[in-house]
N, C-alpha and C positions, 0 to 999 in steps of 0.2 A: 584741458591737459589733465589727465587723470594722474595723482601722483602713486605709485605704486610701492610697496610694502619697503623695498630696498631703497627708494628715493626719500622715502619719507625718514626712512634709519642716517642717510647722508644729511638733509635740510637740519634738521635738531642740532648736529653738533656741528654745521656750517653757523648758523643762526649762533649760536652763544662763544664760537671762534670769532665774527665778527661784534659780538658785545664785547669780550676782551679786548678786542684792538681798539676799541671805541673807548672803552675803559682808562686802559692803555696812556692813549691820547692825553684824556681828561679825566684826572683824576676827580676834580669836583664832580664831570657827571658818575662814575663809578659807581658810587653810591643807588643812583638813581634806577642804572643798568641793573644792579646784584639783583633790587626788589621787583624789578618789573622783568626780567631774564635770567640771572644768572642764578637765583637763589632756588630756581622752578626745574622740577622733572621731566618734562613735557614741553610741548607747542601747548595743547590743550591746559595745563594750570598757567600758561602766560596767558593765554585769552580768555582764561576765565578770571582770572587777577583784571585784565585789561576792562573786558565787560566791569568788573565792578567800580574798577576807577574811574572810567568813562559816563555808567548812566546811575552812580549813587551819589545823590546829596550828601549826604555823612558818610560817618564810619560806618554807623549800623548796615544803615544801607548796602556799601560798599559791599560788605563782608557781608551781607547777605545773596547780595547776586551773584557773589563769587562763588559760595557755595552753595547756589540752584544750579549753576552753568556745570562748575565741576560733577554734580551728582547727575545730573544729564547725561554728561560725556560717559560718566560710567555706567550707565544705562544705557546709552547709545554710542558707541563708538564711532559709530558714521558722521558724529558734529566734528570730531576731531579729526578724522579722516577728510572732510570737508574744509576745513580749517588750514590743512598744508595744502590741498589744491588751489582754492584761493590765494593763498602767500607767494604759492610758484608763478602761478598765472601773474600774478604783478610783476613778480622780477623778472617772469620772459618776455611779458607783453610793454611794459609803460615804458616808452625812453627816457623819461627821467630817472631810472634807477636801476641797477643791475643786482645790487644788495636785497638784503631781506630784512635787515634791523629798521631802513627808514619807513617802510610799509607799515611793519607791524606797530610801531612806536608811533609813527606821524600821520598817518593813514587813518581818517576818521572813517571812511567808506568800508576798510577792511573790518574795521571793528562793528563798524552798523552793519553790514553783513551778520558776523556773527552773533549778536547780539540775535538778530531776524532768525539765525537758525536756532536759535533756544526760545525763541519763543513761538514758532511755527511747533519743536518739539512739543513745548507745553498745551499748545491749543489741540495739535492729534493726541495730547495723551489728558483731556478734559481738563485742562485748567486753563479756562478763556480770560478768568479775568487777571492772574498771573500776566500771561500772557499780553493782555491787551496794554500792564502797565508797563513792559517793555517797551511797545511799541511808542508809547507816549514819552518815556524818557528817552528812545533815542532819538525821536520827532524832537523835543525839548531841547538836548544835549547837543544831538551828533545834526541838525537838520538834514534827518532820512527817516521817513515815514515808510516803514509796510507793513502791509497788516499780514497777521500770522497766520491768516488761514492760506496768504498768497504763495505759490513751489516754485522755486530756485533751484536750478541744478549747481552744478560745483564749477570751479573755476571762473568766477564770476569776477569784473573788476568793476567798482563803482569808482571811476576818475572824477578826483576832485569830488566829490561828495558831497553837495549843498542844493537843497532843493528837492531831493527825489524822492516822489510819491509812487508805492507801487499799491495798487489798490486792493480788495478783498479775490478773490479766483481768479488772479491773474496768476500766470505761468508762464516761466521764463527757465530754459535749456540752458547746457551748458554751453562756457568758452564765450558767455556774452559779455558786453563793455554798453555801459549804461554812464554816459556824463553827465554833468550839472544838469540842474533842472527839468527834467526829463517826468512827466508823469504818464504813468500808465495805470487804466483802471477803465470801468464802467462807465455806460451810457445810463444816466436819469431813465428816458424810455427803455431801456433797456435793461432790465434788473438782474438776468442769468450771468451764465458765464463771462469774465470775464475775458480779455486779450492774452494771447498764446504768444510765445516768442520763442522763436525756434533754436538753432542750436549756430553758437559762430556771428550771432545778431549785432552790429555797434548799430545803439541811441545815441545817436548827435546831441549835443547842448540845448536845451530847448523843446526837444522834440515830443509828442506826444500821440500816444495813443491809446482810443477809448473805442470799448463796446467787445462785442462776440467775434472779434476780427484773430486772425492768423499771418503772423510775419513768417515767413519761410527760412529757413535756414541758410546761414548767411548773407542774408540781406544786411541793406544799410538804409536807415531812417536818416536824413541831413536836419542839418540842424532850423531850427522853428517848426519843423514840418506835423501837421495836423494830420494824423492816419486815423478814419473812420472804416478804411476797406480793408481786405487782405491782400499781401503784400510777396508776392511769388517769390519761391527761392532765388538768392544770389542775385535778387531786383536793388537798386536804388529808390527811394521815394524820400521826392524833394517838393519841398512848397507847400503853400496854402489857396485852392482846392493840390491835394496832391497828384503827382501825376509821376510814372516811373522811368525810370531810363537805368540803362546797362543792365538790360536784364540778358541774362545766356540766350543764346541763338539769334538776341534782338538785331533785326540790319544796321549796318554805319549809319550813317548819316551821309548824304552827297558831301562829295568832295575829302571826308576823311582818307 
């Protein structure tokens, strides 16, 4: 779900209408909303406030990753652009929620997301080891490891967010849904490229996949399922050896 220049102008003052109500509500949390939402210009200075409360030990810290992420965003505008697509993607896709305050506030996957795109930023623009210690605090912090050299298209949702390793030249398209535990990365004999995921893909719980393989666009990996092969468009792949079903054009089955 690409969010586009006039949606992104609606989300900003949806998003801090519902911090008010929420406010509102509760005045002890008010406090808490001003500094993490209402006090901020942007979506982009709340994720980049978010990133430093999420993967800094101290203040120092804090207030240092806050301002690498912000000075990113202003170098690259496309993290912030990235940043509302992801928020929308949750509130259309997850049915636990229709809002966009619990995602961005309670959502550790949204934040490990972004966290991933500031440090993918920093490793294409030579600063690997920046970069890598992102990856390590939000491995530490948020239990979501990717390595920065890995490409994420936008509108990504990481459901429930505990567990997931996405490996070094792994690529994943947009509109994908990646749950719990799910790793994807490299074959040991294998040392090149790593697994392609295409666009519209949900990772089941559990599920993984290693090596030079290609998931086709809108596929579904089920959950535990070991994928070593490529995984044709709009297929299911279920089990351990895996094996597909519902793939387009595939016959019924007797008696359906």
């Amino acid at each position: 779900m690409a969010v586009t220049r006039a949606s992104r102008t609606e989300l900003w003052p949806s998003l801090r209408h519902e911090a008010q109500l929420a406010a509102a509500r509760d005045p002890a949390f008010g406090q808490a909303l001003s500094a993490a939402i209402l006090e901020h210009p942007d979506l982009g200075s709340v994720v980049a406030h978010q990133i430093g409360v999420r993967l800094g030990s101290g203040a120092a810290a804090r207030a240092r990753f806050a301002a690498i992420a912000r000075e990113a965003q202003t170098t690259s505008p496309a993290l912030v652009a990235a940043a509302y697509s992801d928020l929308a993607a949750i509130a259309a896709h997850d049915p636990a929620t229709t809002a966009l305050l619990p995602p961005l506030l309670n959502y550790k996957g949204y934040i490990a997301l972004q966290a991933y795109r500031l440090a993918h930023w920093l490793w294409s623009n030579r600063q690997p080891d920046l970069a890598l210690l992102l990856q390590a605090e939000s491995s530490t912090s948020l239990q979501v490891s990717i390595h920065p050299s890995a490409r994420i298209g936008t509108s990504v949702f990481l459901d429930h967010a505990t567990g997931i390793v996405i490996g070094a030249f792994s690529s994943i398209g947009d509109d994908v849904t990646i749950m719990q535990n799910v790793t994807i990365g490299r074959l040991d004999a294998m040392p090149g490229r790593g697994p392609r995921i295409g666009r519209g893909v949900l990772l089941s719980s559990g599920a993984t996949v290693l090596g030079d393989v290609r998931i086709g666009d809108d596929a579904k990996i089920g959950a535990d399922a070991i994928v070593t092969t490529d995984v044709p468009a709009g297929c299911t792949a279920v089990g351990t050896p895996t094996r597909l079903t519902n793939c387009p054009g595939q016959p019924l089955p007797a008696g359906a």
